[in-house]
C-alpha positions in Angstrom: 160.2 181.5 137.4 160.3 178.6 139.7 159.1 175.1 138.6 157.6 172.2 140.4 158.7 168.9 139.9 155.3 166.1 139.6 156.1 164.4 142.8 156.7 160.7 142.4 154.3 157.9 144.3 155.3 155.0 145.7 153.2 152.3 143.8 150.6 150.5 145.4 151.8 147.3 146.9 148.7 146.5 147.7 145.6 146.9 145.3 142.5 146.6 146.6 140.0 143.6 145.6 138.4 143.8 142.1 134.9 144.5 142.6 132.6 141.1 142.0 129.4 141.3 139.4 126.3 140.1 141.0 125.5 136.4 139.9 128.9 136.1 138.4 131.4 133.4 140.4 134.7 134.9 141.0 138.0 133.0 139.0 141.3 132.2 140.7 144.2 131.8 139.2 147.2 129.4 140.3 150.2 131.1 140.9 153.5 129.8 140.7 154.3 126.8 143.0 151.1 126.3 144.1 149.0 123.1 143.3 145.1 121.9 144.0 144.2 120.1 147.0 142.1 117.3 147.0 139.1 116.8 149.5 137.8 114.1 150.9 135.1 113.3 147.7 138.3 113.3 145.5 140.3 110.7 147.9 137.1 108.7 148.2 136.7 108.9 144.5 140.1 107.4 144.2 139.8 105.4 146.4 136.9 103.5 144.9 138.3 104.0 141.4 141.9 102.5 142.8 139.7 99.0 144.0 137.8 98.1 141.4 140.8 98.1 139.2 143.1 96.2 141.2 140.1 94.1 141.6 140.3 91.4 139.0 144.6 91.2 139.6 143.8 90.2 143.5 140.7 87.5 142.2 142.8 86.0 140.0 145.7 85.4 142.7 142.8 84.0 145.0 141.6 82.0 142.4 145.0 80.7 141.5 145.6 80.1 145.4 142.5 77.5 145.8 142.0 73.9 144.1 139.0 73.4 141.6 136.0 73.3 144.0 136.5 76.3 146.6 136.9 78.0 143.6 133.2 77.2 142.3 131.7 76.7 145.8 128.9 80.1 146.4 130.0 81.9 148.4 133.1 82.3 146.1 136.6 82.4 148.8 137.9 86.3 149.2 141.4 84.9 150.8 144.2 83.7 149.5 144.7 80.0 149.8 147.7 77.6 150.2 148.0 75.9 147.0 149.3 78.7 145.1 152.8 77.5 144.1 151.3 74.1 143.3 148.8 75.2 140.5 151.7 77.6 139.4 153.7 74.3 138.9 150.8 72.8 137.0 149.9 75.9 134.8 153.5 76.5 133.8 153.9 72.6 133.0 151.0 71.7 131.5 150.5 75.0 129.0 154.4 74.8 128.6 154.6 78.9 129.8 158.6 79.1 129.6 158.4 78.4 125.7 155.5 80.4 125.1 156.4 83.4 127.4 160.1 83.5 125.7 157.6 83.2 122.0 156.3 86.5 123.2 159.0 88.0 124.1 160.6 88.2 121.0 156.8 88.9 119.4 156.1 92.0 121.5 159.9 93.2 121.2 160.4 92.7 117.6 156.9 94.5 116.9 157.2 97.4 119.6 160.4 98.2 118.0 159.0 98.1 114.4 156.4 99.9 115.1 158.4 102.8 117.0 160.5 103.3 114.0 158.4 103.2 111.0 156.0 105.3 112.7 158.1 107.7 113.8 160.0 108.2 110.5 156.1 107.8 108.9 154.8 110.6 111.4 157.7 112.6 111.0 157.2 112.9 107.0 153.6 113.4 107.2 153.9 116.4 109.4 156.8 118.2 108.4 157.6 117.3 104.8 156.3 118.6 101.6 155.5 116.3 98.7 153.3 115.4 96.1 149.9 113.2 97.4 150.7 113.8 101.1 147.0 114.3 102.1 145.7 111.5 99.7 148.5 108.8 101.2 147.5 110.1 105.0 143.6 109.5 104.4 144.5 106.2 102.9 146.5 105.3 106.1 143.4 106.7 108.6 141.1 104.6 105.7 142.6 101.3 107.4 142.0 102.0 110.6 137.6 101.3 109.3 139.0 97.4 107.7 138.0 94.7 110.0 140.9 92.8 110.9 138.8 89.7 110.0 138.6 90.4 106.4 142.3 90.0 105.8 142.6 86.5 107.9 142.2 84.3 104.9 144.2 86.1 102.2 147.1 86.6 105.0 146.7 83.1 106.0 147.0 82.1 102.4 150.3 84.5 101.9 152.2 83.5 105.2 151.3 79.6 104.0 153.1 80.5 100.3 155.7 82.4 101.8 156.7 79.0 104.3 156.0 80.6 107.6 153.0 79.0 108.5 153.3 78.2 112.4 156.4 80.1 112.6 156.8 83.2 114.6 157.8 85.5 111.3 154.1 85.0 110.3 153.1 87.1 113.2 155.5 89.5 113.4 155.7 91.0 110.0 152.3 91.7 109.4 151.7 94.2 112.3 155.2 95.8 111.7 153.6 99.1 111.2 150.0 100.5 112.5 148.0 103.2 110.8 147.0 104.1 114.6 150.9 104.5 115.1 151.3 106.4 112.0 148.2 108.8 113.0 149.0 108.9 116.7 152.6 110.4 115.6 152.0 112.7 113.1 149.7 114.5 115.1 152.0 114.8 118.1 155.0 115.8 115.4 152.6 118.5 114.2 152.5 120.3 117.2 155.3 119.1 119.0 158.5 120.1 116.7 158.7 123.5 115.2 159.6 124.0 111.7 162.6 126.5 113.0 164.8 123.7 114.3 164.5 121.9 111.0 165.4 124.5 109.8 168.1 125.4 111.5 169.9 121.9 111.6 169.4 122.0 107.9 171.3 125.9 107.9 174.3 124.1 110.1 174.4 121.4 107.0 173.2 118.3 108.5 171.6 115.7 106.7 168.3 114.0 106.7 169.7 111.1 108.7 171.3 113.2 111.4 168.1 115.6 111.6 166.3 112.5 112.5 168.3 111.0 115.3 169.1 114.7 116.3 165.7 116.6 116.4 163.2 114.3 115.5 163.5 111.5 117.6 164.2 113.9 120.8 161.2 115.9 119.8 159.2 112.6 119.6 160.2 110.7 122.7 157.6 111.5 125.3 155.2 110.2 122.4 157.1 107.1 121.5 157.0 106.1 125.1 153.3 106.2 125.1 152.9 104.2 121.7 155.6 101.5 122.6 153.9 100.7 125.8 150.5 100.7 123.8 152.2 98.8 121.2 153.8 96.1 123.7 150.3 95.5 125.7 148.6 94.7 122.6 151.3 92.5 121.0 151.3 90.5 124.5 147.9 90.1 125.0 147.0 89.2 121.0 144.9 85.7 120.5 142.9 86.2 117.3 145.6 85.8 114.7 148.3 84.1 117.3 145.9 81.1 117.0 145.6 80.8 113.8 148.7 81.5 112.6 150.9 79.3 114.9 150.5 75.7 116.2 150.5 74.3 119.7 154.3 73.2 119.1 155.8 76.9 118.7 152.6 79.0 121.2 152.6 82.7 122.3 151.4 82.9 126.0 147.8 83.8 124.9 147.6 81.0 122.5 149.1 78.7 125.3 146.3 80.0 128.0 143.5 78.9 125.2 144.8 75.7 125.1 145.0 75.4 128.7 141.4 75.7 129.2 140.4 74.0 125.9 139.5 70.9 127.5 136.2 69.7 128.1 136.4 70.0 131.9 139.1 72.9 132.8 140.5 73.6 136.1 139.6 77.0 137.3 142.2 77.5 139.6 144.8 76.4 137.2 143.8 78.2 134.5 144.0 81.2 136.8 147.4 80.4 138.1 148.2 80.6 134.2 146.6 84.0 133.6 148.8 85.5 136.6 152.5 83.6 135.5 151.3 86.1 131.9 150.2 88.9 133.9 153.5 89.1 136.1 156.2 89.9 132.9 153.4 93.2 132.3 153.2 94.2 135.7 157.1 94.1 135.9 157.7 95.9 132.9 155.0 98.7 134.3 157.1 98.7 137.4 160.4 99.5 135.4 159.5 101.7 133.0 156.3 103.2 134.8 158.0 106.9 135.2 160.0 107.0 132.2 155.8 106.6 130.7 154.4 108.6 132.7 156.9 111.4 132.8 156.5 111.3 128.5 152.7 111.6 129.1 153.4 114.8 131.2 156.1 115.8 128.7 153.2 115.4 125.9 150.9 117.1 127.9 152.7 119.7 128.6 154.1 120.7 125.1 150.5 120.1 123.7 
């Protein structure tokens, strides 16, 4: 009795075309390597987008660049003019910018800093720790975020006078240490972002809570504290509200500086420009440093979300 062996088929290297359902629009998928290209709506999109930003940067340089009158005269000037270095002179002498920039320095720095750790170490015990009251304490931090900031003014003035730092640069520092927003913004990343199983593990290889901290956490978290220190060191620069109450014209941050430079009954336009670019330069060049190290923990965020 003789047997046949099934005969074996060489597969199909080439399927044919799924069929398409009538009034249904046919999906593709990207493979790997390949990317979308834009057309020409999405570069003109950009392109307009890309303008109107950069916009109010190039009128305050041509602002800055005129003298009082060609700044007010209709049509306004579009060009750059010669006196640029000039009212930068002014500006920087008159406001006293080297103080006041060096004031926020140490401002933005000391808070960005704060803020990074506390709400990292916050974050972290929120999303990954198990204790009594957890949920409670968490909707009490989210519950600040609803408090105008104007409601606290007096009673904080009040405390910082008592304590002895009134128109010292302690008095703004250590109250916006730590941020609900900062708490918030990292426990939800921590949620998602660091698996239970390497806590787990570091704990099995016997390290402590300090070392799981520096070792997995704070890994795990940077792509998230890149984005919340350069949130954090924006707002701290650009903060009037309580600078101006809280310090005196003696000891300014640059915002508080700018307000008194067009405080006066008659303020130079082009000066007062030439003032807002010297504070907008140390931002821009800090953007230009850091830029990629930012954007690449956005992409990092993105990608593990």
């Amino acid at each position: 009795m003789t047997t046949t062996s099934p005969t074996k088929t060489a597969p199909d290297l080439h399927p044919a075309p799924l069929p398409v359902t009538p009034g249904k629009s046919r999906r593709f998928k990207l493979g790997a390597g390949q990317q979308l290209k834009g057309g020409p709506f999405t570069y003109a999109t950009l392109t307009v987008v890309g303008l109107f930003s950069i916009f109010p940067l190039y009128w305050t340089l041509v602002a800055a660049s005129h003298d009082q009158q060609r700044v007010l005269d209709s049509p306004p000037p579009f060009l750059p003019g010669g006196r640029l270095w000039s009212n930068l002179q002014a500006a920087w002498e008159q406001a006293h910018l080297g103080k006041a920039i060096f004031n926020t320095v140490i401002v933005a720095g000391c808070i960005t800093a704060a803020t990074l750790f506390f709400c990292t170490l916050a974050g972290y015990a929120f999303a990954k720790m198990r204790f009594r009251g957890r949920g409670a304490l968490m909707t009490a931090v989210i519950a600040t975020l609803t408090i105008p900031p104007q409601l606290s003014v007096v009673p904080l003035f009040m405390m910082m006078a008592d304590i002895g730092w009134g128109g010292k640069l302690e008095s703004v520092i250590f109250p916006t240490l730590v941020g609900a927003f900062g708490v918030f913004f990292m426990r939800q990343y921590l949620s998602e972002a660091l698996p239970y199983e390497l806590i787990e593990a570091a704990k099995v290889d016997g390290a402590s809570n300090i070392r799981i901290v520096w070792n997995v956490v704070l890994p795990a978290a940077r792509p998230a504290m890149m984005v919340l220190g350069m949130l954090t060191f924006v707002q701290a620069w650009n903060d009037f509200f309580w600078p101006f109450l809280a310090l005196n014209q003696e000891n300014p941050t640059i915002q508080v500086a700018l307000g008194q430079l067009s405080a006066s009954y008659t303020p130079d336009q082009s000066i007062v420009m030439a003032g807002a670019l010297i504070s907008t330069l140390p931002l821009l060049l800090v953007f230009v440093i850091f830029g990629k190290q930012i954007i690449g923990g956005i992409m990092a965020g993105a990608v593990k979300g």
